[in-house]
C-alpha positions, 0 to 999 in steps of 0.5 A: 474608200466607202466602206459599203462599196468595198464590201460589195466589191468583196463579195462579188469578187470572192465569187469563183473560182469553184462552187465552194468559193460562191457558197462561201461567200454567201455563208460569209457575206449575208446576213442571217436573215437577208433576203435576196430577190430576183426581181421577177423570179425567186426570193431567199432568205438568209445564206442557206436558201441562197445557197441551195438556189445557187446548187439547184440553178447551177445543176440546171444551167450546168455551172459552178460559180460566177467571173463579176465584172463590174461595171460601175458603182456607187453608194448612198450611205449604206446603200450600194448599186452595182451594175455587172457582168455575170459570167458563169463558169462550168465545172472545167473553168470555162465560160459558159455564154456571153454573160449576164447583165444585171444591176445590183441594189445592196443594203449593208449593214454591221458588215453583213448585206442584209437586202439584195436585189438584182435586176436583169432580164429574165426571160432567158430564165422563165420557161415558156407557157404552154397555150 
């Protein structure tokens, strides 16, 4: 097997069932100096920033961590996108709505993903702009 598409598949995986687990993955699976991107909202770098936007998202939408279905996958060397349904679990272990799509481009390097970024529709997350 490629060795980038099962790391990613390792880390998205490895994202529930509970918040230490989601936290722990970004600990374990980023590099020290990884960015992130939510392609539209924010940008982290590095596992610690992941993680406290992780806590302060989390607090918001009220969820804990996140059931990945993927979709498809596939890698270019060290390149790998992955197209996924990102369900958030709650505190009690439910699903919280229907899910969010997104596609993922990951860039791997010695063992660690040292650039991420997704892609999904952002409106559901932007406040609206008060006229």
């Amino acid at each position: 097997m490629n060795e980038p598409i099962k790391l990613i598949e390792d880390f998205l995986r490895s994202w529930g069932p509970g918040a230490e687990n989601l936290h722990a993955a970004m600990r374990t699976y980023l590099a020290a100096d990884a960015r992130w991107e939510n392609i539209g909202l924010v940008t982290t770098t590095g596992p610690e920033e992941a993680v406290g936007l992780l806590k302060r998202f989390g607090k918001k939408a009220n969820f804990v961590a996140f059931d990945v279905e993927i979709l498809n996958i596939a890698a270019a060397g060290n390149v790998v996108f992955c197209e996924r349904l990102d369900h958030a679990i709650r505190a009690d272990g439910t699903r919280a709505g229907h899910g969010v799509q997104a596609a993922g481009v990951f860039e791997v390097a010695g063992g660690k993903i040292t650039a991420w970024r997704d892609y999904f529709d952002t409106a559901p997350f932007v406040q609206p702009s008060k006229s």
